[in-house]
PDB file of N, CA, C, O and CB in Angstrom:
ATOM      1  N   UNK A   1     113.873  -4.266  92.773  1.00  0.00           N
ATOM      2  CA  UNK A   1     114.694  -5.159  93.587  1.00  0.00           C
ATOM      3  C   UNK A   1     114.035  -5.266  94.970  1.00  0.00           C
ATOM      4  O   UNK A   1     113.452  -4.335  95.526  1.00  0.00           O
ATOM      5  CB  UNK A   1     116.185  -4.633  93.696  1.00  0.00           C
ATOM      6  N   UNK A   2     114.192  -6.494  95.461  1.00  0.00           N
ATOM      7  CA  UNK A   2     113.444  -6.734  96.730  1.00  0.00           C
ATOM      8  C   UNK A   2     114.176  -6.353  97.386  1.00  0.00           C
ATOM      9  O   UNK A   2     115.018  -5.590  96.912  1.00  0.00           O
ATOM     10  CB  UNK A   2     112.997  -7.904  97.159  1.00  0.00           C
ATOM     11  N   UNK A   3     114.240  -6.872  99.531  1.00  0.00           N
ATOM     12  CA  UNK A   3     114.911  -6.432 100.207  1.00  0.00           C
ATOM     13  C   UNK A   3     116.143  -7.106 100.502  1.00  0.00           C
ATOM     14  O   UNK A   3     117.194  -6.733 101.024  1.00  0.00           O
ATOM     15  CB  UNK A   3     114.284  -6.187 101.011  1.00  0.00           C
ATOM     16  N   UNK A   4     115.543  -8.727  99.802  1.00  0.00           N
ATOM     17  CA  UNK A   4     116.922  -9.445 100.924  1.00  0.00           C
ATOM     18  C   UNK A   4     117.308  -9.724  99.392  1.00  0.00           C
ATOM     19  O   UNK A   4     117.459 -10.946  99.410  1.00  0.00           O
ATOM     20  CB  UNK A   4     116.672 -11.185 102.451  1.00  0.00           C
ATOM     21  N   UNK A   5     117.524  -9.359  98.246  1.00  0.00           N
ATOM     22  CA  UNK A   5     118.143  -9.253  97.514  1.00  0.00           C
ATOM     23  C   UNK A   5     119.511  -7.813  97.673  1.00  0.00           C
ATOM     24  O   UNK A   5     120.605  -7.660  97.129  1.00  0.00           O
ATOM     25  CB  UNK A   5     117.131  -9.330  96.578  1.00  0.00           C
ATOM     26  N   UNK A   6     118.924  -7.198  98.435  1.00  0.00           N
ATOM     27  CA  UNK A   6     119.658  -5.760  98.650  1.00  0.00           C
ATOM     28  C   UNK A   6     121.230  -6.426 100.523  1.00  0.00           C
ATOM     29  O   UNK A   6     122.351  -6.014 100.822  1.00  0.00           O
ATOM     30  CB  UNK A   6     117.571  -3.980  99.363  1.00  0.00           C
ATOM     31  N   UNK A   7     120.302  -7.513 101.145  1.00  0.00           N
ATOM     32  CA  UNK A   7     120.952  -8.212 101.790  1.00  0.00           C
ATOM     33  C   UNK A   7     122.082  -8.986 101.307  1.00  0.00           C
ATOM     34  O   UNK A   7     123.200  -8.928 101.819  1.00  0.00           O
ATOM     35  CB  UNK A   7     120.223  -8.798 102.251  1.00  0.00           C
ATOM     36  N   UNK A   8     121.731  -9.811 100.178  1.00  0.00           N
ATOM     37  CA  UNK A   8     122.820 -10.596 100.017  1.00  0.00           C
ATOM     38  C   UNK A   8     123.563 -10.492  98.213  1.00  0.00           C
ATOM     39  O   UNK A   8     124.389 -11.171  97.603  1.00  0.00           O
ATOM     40  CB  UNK A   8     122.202 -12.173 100.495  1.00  0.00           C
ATOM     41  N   UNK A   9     123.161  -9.901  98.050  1.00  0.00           N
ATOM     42  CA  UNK A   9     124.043  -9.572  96.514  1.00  0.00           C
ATOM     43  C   UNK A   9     125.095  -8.661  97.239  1.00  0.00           C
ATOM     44  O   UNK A   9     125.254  -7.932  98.218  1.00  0.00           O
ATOM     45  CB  UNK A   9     123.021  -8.562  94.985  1.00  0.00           C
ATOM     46  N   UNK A  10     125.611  -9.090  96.311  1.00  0.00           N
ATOM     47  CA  UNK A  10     127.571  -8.942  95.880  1.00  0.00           C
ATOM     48  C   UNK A  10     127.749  -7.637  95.776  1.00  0.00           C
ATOM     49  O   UNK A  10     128.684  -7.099  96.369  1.00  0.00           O
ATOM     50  CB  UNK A  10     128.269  -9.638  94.218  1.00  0.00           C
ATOM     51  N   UNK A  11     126.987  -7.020  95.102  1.00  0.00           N
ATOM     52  CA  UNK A  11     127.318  -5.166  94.709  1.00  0.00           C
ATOM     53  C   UNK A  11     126.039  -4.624  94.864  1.00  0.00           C
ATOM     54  O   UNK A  11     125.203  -5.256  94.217  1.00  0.00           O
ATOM     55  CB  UNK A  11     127.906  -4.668  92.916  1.00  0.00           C
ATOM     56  N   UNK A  12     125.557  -3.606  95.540  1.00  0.00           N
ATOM     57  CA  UNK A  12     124.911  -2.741  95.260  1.00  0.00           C
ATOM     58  C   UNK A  12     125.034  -1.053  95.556  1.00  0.00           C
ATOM     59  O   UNK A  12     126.105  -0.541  95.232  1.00  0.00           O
ATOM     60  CB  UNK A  12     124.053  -3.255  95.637  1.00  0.00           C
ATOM     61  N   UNK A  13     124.232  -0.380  96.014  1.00  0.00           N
ATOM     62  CA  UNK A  13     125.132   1.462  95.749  1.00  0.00           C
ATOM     63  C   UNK A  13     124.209   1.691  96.871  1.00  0.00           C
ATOM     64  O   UNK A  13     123.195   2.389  96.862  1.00  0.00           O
ATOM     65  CB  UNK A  13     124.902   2.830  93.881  1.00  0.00           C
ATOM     66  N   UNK A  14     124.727   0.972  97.886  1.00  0.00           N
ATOM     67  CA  UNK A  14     124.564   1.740  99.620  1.00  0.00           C
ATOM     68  C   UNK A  14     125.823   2.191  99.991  1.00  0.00           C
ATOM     69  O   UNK A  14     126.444   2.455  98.961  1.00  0.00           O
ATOM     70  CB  UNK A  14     124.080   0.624 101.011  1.00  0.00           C
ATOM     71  N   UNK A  15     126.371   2.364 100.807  1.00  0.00           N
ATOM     72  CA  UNK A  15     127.541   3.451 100.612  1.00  0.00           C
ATOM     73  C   UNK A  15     127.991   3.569 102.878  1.00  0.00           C
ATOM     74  O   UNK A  15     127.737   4.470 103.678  1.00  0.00           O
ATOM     75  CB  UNK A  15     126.513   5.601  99.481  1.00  0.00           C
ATOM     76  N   UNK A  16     128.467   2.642 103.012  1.00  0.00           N
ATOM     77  CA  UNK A  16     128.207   2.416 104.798  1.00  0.00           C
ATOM     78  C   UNK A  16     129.540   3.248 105.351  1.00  0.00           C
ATOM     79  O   UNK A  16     130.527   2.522 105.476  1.00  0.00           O
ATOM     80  CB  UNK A  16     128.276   0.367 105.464  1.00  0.00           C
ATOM     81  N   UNK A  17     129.712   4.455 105.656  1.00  0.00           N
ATOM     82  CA  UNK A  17     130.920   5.030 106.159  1.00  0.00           C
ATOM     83  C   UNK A  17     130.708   5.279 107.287  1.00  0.00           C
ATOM     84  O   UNK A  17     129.641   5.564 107.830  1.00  0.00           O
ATOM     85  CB  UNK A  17     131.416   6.077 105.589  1.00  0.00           C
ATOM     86  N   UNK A  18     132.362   5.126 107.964  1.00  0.00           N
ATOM     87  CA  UNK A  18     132.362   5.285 109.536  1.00  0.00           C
ATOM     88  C   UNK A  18     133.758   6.488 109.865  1.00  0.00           C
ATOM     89  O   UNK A  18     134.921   6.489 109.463  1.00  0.00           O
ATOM     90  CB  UNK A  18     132.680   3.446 110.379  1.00  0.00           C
ATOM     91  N   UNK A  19     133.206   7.177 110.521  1.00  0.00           N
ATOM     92  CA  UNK A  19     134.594   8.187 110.878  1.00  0.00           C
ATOM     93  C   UNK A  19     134.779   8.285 112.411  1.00  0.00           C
ATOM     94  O   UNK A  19     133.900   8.220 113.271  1.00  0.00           O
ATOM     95  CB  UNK A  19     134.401   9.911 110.281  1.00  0.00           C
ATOM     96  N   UNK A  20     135.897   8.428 112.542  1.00  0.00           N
ATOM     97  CA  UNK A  20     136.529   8.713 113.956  1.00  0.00           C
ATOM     98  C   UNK A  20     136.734  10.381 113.971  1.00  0.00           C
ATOM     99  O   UNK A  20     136.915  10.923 112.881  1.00  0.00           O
ATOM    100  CB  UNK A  20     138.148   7.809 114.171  1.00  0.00           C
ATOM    101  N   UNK A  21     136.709  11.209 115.192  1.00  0.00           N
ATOM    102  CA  UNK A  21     136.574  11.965 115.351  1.00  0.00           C
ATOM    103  C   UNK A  21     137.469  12.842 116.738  1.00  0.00           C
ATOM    104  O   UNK A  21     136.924  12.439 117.766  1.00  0.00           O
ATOM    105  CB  UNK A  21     135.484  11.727 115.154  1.00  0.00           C
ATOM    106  N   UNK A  22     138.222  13.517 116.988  1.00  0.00           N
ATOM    107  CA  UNK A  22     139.417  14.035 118.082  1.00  0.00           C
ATOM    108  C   UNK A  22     137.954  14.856 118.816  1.00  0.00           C
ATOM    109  O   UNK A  22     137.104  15.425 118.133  1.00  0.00           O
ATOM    110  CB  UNK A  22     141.188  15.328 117.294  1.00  0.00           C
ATOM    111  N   UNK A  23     137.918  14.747 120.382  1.00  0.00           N
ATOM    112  CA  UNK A  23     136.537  15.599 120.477  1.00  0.00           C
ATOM    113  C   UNK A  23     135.368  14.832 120.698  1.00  0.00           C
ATOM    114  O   UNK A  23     135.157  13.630 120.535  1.00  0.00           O
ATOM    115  CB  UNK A  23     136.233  16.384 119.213  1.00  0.00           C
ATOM    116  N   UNK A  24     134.482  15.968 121.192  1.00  0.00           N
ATOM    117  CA  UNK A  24     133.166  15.734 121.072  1.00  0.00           C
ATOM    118  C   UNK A  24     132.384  16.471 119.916  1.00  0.00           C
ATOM    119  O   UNK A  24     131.173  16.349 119.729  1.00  0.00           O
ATOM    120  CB  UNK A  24     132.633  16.035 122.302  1.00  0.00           C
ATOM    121  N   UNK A  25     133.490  17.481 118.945  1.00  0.00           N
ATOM    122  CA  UNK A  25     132.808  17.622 118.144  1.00  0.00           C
ATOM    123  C   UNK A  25     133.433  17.386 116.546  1.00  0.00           C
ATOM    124  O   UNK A  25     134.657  17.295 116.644  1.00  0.00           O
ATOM    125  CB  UNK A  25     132.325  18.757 118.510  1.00  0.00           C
ATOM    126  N   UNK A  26     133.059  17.278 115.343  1.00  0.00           N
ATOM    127  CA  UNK A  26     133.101  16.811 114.352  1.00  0.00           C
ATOM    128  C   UNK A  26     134.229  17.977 113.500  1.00  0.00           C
ATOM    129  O   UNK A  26     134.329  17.855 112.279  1.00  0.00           O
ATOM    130  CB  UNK A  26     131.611  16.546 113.915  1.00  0.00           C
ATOM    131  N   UNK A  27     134.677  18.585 113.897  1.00  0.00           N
ATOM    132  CA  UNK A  27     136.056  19.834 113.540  1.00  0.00           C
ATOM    133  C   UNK A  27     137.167  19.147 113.249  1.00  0.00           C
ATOM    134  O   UNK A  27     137.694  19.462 112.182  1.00  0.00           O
ATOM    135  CB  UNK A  27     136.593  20.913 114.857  1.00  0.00           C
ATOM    136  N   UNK A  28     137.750  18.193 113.955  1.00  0.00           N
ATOM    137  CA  UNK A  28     138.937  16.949 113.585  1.00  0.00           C
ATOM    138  C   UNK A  28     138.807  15.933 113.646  1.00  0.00           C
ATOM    139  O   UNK A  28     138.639  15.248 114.654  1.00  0.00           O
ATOM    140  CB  UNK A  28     139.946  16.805 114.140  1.00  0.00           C
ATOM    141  N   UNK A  29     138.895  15.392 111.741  1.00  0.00           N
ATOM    142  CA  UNK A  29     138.943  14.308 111.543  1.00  0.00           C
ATOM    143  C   UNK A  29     139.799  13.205 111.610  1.00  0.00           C
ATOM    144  O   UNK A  29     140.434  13.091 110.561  1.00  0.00           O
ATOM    145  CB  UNK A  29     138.677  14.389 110.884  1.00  0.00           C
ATOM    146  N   UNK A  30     140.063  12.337 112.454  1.00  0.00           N
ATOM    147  CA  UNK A  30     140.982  10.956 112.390  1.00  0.00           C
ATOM    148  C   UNK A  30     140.875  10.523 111.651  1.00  0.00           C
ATOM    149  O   UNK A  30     141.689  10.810 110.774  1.00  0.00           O
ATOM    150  CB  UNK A  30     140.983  10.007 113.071  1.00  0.00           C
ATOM    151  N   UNK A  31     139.904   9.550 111.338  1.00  0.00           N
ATOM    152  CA  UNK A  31     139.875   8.396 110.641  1.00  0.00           C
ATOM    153  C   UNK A  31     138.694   8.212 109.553  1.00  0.00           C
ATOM    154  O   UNK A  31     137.685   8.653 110.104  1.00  0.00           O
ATOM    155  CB  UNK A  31     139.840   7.379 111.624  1.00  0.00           C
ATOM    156  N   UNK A  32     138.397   7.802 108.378  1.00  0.00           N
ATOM    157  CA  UNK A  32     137.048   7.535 107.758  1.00  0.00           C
ATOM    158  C   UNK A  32     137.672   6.435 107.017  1.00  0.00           C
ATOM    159  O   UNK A  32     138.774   6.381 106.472  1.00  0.00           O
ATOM    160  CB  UNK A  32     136.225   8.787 106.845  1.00  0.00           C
ATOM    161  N   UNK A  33     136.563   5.415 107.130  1.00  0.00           N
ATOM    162  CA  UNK A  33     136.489   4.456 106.190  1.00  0.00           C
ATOM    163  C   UNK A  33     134.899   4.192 105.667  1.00  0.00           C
ATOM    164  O   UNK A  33     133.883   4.792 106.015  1.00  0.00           O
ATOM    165  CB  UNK A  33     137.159   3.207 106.817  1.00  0.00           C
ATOM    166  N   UNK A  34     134.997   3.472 105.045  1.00  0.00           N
ATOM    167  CA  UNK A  34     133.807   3.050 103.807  1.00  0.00           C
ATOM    168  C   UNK A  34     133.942   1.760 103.769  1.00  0.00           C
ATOM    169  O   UNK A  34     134.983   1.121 103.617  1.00  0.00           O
ATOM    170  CB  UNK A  34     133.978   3.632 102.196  1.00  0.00           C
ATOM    171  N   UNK A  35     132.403   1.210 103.971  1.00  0.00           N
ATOM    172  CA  UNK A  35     132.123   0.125 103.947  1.00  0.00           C
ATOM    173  C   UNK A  35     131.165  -0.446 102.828  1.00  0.00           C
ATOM    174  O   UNK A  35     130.847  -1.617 103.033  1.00  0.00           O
ATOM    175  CB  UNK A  35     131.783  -0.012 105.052  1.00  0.00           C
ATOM    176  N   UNK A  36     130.784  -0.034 102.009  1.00  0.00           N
ATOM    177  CA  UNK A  36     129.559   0.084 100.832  1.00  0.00           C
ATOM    178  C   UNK A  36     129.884  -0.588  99.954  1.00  0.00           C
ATOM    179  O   UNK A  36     130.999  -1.097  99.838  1.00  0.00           O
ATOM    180  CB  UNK A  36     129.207   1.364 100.182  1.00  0.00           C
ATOM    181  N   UNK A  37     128.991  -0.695  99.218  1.00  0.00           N
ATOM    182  CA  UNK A  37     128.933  -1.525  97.595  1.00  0.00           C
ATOM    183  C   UNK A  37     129.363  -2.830  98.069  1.00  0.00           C
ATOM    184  O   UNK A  37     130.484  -3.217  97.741  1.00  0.00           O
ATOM    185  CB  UNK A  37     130.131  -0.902  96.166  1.00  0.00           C
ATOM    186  N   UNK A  38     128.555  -3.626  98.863  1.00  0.00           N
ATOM    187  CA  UNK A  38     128.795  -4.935  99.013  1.00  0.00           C
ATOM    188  C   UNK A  38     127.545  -5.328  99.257  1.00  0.00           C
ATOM    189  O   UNK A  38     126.619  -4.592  98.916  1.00  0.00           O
ATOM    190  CB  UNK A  38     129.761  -5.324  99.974  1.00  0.00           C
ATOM    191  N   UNK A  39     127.241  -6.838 100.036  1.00  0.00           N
ATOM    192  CA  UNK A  39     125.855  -6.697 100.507  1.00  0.00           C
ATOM    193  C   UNK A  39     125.833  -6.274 102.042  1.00  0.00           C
ATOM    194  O   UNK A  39     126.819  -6.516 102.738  1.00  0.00           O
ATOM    195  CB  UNK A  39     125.071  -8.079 100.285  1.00  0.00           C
ATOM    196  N   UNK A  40     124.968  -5.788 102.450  1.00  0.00           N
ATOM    197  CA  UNK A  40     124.182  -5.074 103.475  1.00  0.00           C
ATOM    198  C   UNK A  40     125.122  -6.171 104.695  1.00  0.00           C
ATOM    199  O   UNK A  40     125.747  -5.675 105.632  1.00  0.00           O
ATOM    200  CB  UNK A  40     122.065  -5.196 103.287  1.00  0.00           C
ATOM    201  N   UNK A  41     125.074  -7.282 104.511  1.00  0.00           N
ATOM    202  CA  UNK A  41     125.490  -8.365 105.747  1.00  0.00           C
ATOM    203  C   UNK A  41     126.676  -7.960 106.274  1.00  0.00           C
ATOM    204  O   UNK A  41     126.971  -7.462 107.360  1.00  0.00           O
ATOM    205  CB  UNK A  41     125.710  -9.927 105.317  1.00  0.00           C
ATOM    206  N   UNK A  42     127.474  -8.344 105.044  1.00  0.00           N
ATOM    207  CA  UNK A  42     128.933  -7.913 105.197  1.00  0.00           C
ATOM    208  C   UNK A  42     129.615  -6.813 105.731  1.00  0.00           C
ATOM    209  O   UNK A  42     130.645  -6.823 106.404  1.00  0.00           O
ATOM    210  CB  UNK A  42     129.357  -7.868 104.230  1.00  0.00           C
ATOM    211  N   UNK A  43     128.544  -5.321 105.153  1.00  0.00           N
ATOM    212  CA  UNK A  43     129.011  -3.962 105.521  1.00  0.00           C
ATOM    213  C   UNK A  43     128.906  -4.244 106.841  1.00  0.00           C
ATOM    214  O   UNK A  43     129.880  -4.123 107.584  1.00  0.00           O
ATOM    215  CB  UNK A  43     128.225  -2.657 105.010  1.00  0.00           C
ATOM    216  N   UNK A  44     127.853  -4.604 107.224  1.00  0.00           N
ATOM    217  CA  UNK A  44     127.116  -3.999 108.989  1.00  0.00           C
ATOM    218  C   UNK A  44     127.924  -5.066 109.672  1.00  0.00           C
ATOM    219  O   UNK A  44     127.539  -4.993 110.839  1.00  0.00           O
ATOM    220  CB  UNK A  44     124.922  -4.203 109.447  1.00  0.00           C
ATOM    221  N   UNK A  45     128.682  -5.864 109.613  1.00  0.00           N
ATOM    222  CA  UNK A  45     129.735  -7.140 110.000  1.00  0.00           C
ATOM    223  C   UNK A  45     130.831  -6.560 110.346  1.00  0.00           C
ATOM    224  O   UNK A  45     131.361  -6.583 111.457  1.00  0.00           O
ATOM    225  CB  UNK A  45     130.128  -8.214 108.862  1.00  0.00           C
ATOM    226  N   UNK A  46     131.332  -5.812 108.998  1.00  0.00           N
ATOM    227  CA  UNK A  46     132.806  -5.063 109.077  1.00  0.00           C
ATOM    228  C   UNK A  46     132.479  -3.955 110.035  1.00  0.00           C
ATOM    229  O   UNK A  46     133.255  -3.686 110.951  1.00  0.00           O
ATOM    230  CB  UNK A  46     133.454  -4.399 107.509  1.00  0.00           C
ATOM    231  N   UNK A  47     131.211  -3.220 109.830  1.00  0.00           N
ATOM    232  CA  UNK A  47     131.584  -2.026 110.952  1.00  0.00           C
ATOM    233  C   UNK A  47     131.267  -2.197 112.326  1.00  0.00           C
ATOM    234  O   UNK A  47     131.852  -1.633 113.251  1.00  0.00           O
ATOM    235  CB  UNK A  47     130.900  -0.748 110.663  1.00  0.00           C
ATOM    236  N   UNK A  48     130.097  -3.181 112.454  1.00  0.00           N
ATOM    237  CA  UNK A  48     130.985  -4.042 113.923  1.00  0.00           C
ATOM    238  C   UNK A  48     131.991  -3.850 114.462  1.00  0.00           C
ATOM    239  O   UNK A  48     132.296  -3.140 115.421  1.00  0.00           O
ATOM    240  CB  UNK A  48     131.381  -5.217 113.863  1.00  0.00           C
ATOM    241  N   UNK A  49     132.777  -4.790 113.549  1.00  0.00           N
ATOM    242  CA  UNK A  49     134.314  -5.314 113.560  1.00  0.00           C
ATOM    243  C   UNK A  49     134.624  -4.182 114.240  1.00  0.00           C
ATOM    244  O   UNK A  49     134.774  -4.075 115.457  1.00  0.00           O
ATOM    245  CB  UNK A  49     135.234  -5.617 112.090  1.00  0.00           C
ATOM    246  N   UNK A  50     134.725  -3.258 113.329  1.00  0.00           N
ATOM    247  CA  UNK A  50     135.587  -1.985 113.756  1.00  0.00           C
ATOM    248  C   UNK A  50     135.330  -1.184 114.920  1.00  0.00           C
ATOM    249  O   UNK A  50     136.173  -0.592 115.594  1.00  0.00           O
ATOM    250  CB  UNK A  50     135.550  -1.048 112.776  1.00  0.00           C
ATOM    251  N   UNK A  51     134.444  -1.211 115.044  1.00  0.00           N
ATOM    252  CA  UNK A  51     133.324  -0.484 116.183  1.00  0.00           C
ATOM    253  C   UNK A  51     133.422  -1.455 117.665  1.00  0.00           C
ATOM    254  O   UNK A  51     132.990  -0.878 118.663  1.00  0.00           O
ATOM    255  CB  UNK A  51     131.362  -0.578 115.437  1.00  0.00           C
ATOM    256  N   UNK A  52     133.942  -2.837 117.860  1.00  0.00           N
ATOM    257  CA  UNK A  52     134.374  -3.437 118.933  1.00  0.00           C
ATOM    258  C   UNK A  52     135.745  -3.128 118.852  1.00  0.00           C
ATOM    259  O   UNK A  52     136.183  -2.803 119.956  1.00  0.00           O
ATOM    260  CB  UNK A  52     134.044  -4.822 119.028  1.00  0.00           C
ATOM    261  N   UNK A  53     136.756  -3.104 117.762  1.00  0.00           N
ATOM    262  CA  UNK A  53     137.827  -2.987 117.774  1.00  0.00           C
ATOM    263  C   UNK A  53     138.179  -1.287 118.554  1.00  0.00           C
ATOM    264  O   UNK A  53     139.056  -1.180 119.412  1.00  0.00           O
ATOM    265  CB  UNK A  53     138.203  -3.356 116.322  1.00  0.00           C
ATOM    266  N   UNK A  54     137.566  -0.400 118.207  1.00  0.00           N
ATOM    267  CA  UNK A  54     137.652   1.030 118.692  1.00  0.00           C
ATOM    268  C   UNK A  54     137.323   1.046 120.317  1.00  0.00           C
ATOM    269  O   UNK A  54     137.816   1.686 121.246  1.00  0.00           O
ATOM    270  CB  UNK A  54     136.530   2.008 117.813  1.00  0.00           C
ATOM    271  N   UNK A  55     136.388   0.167 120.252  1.00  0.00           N
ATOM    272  CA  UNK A  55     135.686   0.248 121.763  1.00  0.00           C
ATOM    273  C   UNK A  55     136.838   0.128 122.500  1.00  0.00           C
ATOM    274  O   UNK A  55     137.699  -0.640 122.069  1.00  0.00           O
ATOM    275  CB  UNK A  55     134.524  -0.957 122.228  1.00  0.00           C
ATOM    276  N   UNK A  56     137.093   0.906 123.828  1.00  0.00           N
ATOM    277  CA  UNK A  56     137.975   0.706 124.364  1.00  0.00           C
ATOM    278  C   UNK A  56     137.764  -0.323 126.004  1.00  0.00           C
ATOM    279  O   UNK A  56     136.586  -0.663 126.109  1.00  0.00           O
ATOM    280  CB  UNK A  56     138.459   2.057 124.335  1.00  0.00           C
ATOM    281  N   UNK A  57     138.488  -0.737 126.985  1.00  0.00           N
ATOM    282  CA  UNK A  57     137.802  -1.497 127.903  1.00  0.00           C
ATOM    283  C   UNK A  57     138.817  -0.978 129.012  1.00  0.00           C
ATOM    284  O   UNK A  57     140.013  -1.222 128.851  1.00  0.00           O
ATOM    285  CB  UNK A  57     137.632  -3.196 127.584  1.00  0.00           C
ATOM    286  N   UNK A  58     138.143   0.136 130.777  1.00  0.00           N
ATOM    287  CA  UNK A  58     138.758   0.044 131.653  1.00  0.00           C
ATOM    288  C   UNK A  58     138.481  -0.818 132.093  1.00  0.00           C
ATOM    289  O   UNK A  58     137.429  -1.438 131.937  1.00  0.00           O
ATOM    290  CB  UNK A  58     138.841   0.757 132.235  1.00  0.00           C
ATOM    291  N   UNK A  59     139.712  -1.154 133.008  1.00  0.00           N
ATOM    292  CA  UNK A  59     139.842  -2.358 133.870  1.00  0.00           C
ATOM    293  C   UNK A  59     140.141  -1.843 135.323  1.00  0.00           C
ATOM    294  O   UNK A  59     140.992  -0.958 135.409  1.00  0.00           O
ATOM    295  CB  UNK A  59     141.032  -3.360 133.324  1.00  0.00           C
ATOM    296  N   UNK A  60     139.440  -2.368 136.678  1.00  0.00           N
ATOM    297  CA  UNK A  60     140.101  -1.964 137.878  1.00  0.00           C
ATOM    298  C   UNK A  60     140.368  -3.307 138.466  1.00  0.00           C
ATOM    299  O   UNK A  60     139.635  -4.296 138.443  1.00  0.00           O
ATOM    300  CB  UNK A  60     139.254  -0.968 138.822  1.00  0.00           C
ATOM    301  N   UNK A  61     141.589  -3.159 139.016  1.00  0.00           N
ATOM    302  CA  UNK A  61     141.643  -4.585 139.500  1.00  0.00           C
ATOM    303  C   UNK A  61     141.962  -4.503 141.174  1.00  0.00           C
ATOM    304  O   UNK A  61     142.918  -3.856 141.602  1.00  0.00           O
ATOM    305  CB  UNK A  61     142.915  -5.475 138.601  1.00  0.00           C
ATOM    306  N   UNK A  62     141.380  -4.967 141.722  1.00  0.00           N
ATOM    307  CA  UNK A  62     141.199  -5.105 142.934  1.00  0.00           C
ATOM    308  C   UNK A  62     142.034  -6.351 143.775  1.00  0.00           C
ATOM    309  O   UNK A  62     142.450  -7.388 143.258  1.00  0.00           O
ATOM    310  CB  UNK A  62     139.833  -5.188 142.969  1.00  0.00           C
ATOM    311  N   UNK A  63     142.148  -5.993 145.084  1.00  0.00           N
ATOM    312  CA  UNK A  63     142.849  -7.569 145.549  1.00  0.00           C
ATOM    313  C   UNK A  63     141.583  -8.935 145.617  1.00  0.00           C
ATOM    314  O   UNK A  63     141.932 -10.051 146.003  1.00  0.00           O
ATOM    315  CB  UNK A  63     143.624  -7.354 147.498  1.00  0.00           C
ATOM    316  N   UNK A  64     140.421  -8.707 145.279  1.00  0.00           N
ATOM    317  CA  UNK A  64     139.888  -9.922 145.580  1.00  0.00           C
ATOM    318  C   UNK A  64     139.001 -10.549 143.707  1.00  0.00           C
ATOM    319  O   UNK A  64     138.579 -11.574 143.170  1.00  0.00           O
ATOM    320  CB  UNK A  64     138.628  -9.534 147.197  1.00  0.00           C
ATOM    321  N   UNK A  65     139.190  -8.990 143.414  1.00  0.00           N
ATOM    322  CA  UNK A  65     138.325  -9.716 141.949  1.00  0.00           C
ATOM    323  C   UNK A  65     138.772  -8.462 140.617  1.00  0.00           C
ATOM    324  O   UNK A  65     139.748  -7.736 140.805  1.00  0.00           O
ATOM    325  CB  UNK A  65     135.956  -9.754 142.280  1.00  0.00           C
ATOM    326  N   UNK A  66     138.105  -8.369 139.582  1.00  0.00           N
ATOM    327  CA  UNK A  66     138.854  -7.282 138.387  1.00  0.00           C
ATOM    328  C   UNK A  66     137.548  -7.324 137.637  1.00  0.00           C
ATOM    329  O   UNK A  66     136.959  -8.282 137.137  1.00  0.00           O
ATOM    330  CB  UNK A  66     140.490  -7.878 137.305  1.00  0.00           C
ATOM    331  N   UNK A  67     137.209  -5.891 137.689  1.00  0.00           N
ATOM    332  CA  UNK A  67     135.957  -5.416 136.884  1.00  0.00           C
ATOM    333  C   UNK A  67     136.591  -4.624 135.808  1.00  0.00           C
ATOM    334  O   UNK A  67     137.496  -3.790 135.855  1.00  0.00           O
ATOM    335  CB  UNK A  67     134.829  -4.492 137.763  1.00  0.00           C
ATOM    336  N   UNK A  68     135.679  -5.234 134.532  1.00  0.00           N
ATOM    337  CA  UNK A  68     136.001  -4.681 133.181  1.00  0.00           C
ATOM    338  C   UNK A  68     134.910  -3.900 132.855  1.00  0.00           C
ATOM    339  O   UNK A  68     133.793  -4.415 132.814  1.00  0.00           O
ATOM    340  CB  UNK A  68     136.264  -5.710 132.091  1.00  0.00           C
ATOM    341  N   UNK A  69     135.078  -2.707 132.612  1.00  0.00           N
ATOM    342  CA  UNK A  69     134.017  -1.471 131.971  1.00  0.00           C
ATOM    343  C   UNK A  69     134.519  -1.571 130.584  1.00  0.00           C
ATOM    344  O   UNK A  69     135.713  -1.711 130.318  1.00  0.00           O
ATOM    345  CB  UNK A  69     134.180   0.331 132.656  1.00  0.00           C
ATOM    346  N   UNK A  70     133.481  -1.487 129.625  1.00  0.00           N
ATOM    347  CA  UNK A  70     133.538  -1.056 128.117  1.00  0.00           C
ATOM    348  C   UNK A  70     133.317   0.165 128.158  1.00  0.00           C
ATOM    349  O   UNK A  70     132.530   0.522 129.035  1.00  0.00           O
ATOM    350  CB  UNK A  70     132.606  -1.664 127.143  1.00  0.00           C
ATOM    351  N   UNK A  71     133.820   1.074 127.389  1.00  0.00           N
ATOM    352  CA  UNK A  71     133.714   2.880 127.127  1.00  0.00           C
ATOM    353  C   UNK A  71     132.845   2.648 125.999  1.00  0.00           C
ATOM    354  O   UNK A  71     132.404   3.600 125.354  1.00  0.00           O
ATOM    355  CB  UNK A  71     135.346   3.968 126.659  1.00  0.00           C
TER     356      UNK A  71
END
């Protein structure tokens, strides 16, 4: 199998998991999901998704303007 066959077919056995974690270290688990057995596009799309969705954003707002930090 080539590569961008591994890109855009429907099923294959890559396996894309993402976990959340309490900490800086890996002892408590929140969250895991799985993104795999699809094509490559889609997985790395969804965990995006999720991965802007987690991102969190401070905000300071000032009297003349409002700066947004991404964490």
């Amino acid at each position: 199998m080539n590569y961008v066959s591994y890109l855009l077919s429907d099923e294959n056995n890559f396996s894309v998991k993402v976990a959340k974690y309490k900490g800086l270290t890996r002892s408590i688990l929140i969250e895991s999901n799985e993104y795999g057995y699809c094509s490559l596009i889609k997985s790395t799309k969804n965990v995006l998704n999720k991965i802007d969705i987690e991102n969190k954003t401070n905000s300071t707002i000032t009297s003349k303007n409002r700066h947004d930090e991404r964490l």
